[in-house]
N, C-alpha and C positions, 0 to 999 in steps of 0.2 A: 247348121241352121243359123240365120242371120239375126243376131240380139237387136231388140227393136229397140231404136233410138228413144234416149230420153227427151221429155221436153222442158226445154229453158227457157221461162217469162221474163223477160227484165223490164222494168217500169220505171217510170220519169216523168219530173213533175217538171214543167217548162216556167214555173215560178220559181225554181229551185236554178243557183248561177248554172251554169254552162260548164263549170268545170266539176260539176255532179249528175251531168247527164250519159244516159247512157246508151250509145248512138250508135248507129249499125257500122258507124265504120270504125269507132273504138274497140267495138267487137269484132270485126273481120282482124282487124291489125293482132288480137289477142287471140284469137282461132291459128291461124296463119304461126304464129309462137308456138303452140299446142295442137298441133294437128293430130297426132295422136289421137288425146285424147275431144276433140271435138268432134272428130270423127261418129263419136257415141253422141252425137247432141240434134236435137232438132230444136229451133231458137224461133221466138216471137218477140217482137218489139212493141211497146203502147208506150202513150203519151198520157196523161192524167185522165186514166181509163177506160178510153177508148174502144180497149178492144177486152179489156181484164177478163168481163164476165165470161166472155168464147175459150181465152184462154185458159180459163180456170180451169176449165172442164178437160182438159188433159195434161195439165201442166202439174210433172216431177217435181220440180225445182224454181224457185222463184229468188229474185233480184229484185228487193224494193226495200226503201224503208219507210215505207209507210203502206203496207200490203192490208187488202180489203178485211176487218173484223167480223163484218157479219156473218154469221153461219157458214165459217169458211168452211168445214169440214163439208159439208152437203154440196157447196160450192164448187171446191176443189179435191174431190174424194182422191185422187192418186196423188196429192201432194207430201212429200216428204222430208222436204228441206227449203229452207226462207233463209236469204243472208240477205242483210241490209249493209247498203251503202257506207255507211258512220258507222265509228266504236262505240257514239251512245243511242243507246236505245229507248230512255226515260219516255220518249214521244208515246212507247207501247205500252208503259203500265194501264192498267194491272194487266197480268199475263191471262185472265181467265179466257180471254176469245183463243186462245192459241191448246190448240187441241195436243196432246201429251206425246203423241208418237212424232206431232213433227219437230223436224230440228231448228233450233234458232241459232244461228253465228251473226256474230259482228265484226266489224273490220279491224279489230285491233291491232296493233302494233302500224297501223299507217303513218301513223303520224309524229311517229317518235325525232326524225331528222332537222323535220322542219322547226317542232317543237323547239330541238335543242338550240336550233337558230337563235329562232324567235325568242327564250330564255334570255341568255347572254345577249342579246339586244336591248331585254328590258332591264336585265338586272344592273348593267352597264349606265343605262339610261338614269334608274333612278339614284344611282351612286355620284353618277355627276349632277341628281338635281334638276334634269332636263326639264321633265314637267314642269314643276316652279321656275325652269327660264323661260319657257316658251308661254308661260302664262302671265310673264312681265313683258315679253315680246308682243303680245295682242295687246297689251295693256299700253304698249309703247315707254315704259318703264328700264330704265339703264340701274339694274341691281348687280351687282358681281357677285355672286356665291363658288364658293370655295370648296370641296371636298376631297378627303383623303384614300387613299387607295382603295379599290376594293377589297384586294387580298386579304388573308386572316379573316373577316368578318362570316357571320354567320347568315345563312338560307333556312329557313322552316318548311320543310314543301309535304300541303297535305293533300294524302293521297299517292300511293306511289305505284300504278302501273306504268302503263307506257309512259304517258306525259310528264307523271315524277320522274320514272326515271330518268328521261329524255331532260327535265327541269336539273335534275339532280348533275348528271353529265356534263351540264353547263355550268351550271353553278361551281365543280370543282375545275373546273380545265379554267376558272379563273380566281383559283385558289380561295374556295370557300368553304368551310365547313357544314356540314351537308346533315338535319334532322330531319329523319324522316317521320309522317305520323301517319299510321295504316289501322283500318278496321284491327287486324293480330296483335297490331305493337310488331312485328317483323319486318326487314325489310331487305336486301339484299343490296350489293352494291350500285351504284354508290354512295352509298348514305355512310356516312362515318358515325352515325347513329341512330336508332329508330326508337319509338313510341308507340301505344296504342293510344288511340283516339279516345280514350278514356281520361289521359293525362295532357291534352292539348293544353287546358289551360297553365300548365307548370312550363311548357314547352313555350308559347307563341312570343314570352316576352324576351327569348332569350334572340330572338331574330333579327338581325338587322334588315332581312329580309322575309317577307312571307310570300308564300308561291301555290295558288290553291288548282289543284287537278284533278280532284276527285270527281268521279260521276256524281251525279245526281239519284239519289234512293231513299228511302224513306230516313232513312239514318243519315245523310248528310243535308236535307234538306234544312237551312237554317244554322248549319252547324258555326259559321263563322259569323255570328250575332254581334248583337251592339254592346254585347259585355265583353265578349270574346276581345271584338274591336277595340277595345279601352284596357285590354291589356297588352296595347302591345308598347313595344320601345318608343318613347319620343325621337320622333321622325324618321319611323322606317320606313321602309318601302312595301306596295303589296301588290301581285301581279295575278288575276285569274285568267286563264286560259281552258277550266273545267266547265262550270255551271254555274250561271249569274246565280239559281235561287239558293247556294249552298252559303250565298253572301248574302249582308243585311246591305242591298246598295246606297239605301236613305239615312242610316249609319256612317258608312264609307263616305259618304257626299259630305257631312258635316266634319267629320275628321279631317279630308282633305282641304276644306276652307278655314276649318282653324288651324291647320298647320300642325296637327297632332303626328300626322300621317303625311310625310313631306313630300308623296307623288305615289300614283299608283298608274298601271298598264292594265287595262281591261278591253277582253276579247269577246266574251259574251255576256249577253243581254236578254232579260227576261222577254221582250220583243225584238226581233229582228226582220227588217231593218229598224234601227234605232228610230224612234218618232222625233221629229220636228223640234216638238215640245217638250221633249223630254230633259229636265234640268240638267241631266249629266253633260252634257253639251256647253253649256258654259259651266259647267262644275273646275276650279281653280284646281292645277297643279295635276291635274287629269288627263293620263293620255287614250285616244278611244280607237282601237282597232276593231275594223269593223269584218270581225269573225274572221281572221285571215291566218293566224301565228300560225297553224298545224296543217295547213292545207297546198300542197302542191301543184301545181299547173297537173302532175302525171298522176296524178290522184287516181283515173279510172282505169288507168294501164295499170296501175298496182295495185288494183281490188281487183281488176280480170287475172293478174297473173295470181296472185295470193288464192280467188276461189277455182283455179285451175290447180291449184298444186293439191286442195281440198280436194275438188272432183276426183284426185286419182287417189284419194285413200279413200273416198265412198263408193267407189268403183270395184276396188280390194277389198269391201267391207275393214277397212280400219277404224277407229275414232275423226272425230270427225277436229280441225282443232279453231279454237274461238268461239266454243260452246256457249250460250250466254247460258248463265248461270240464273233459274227464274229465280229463288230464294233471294240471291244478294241482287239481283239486278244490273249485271255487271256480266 
């Protein structure tokens, strides 16, 4: 007897760039990889909801992140599994629309390469001071500043899943000594040392560098404060690549104009795209990536082959892996 095809919604916001859409022919090239297993798949495509409500109503499996909350169960009665797009998921707090039996994954571990790139770009960057040259360059200011190796010096990197560790990676492959600070106080390589978040503040000032990757959860919301901020080394350097709100960034802006805070590399933003008016913009000694350090052009070939490798353990009833965690939020 022939097992009746499951069905797969994947959904796309066409305000979201293009390198996070999810397009029929991203999915044929990822089918075509895994015929095997797509073989088991019957697939719908929507654009910012187009077709959701129809597809809900028979749809397995869904691809989105930012899938419909209201009354999804009644909505989607055969739904059993949601993987979103991104490792973070914060956009879905609190978890109560999300009905108990289905499964939640996020992308994680995507982004760890790029990460390490983009790491060692910034840490390099603010060792030479780049920010404060390029903010004497607007200013048309001929300043020479001088810095000495990076090697020997110390990385504080809070937060260590994928991105710490991927921050971490970089950080030593240019000879830095590597704290780590995690929810446990644990941390696995390569950190040549770890902390719980309980003890950041004994930790931050020992950093020549600080490097923030933590999700965003109710527990790191705010955690890198304006006190926080005031202890850190004169004239380190700070690099978020995790969740602007886990930074006090009107803190940050005044540190980096006085020169406490000798340059910092920031990748997200409480608002994205960055507004107009928004002071960080001319904010002194500031460099501003606009959401790019973790993200690959092959970004969606590696969430189709990653939720393919998934589909064949939920196929063999295995574990399923990139479980988000509702409790930690992660």
């Amino acid at each position: 007897m022939m097992r009746e095809k499951l069905h797969v919604h994947l959904e796309s916001s066409r305000n979201r760039a293009p390198l996070f859409h999810l397009t029929e022919e991203k999915w044929a090239a990822a089918a075509k990889r895994h015929r095997t297993l797509a073989k088991n798949l019957r697939v719908t495509i929507g654009w910012d909801g187009d077709i959701i409500d129809e597809a809900l109503r028979t749809a397995d499996v869904m691809i989105n992140s930012d899938p419909p909350r209201e009354n999804l169960r009644e909505r989607a009665p055969r739904m059993k599994w949601i993987q979103t797009t991104g490792a973070g998921v914060d956009q879905l707090f609190p978890f109560d629309w999300l009905p108990d039996e289905i499964i939640l994954t996020n992308n994680s571990g995507a982004h760890g390469p790029k990460a390490e790139d983009s790491c060692a770009m910034a840490l390099l960057m603010l060792n030479s001071r780049l920010p404060e040259i390029l903010t004497n360059q607007r200013e048309r200011r001929w300043q020479p500043i001088f810095s000495t190796p990076i090697k020997g010096k110390t990385a504080v990197v809070i937060g260590f899943g994928d991105l710490g560790q991927a921050a971490g990676r970089a950080a030593k492959k240019l000879g830095l000594e590597v704290i780590a600070v995690t929810r446990s106080g644990k941390a696995g390589r390569p950190a040549d040392v770890s902390r719980p978040v309980s003890g950041i503040d004994r930790v931050l000032p020992k950093g020549h560098f600080v490097i923030v990757t933590a999700p965003l959860t109710a527990e790191t919301r705010g955690l890198i404060s304006r006190e926080r901020l005031a202890l850190l080394r004169p004239g380190a350097g700070f690099v978020n690549i995790g969740r602007s709100p886990v930074v006090d960034y009107a803190a940050l802006t005044e540190k980096l104009t006085s020169g406490q805070i000798s340059g910092a590399v920031l990748d997200v933003f409480d608002q994205e795209p960055l507004p107009a008016h928004s002071p960080l913009w001319t904010t002194p000694n500031l460099v501003i990536m606009p959401h790019i350090s973790c993200d690959d052009p092959r970004y969606i070939d590696q969430l189709f082959d990653t939720w393919f490798a998934n589909f064949g353990r939920f196929m063999n009833g295995k574990p399923l892996r990139s479980i988000v965690d509702r409790r930690l939020g992660y």
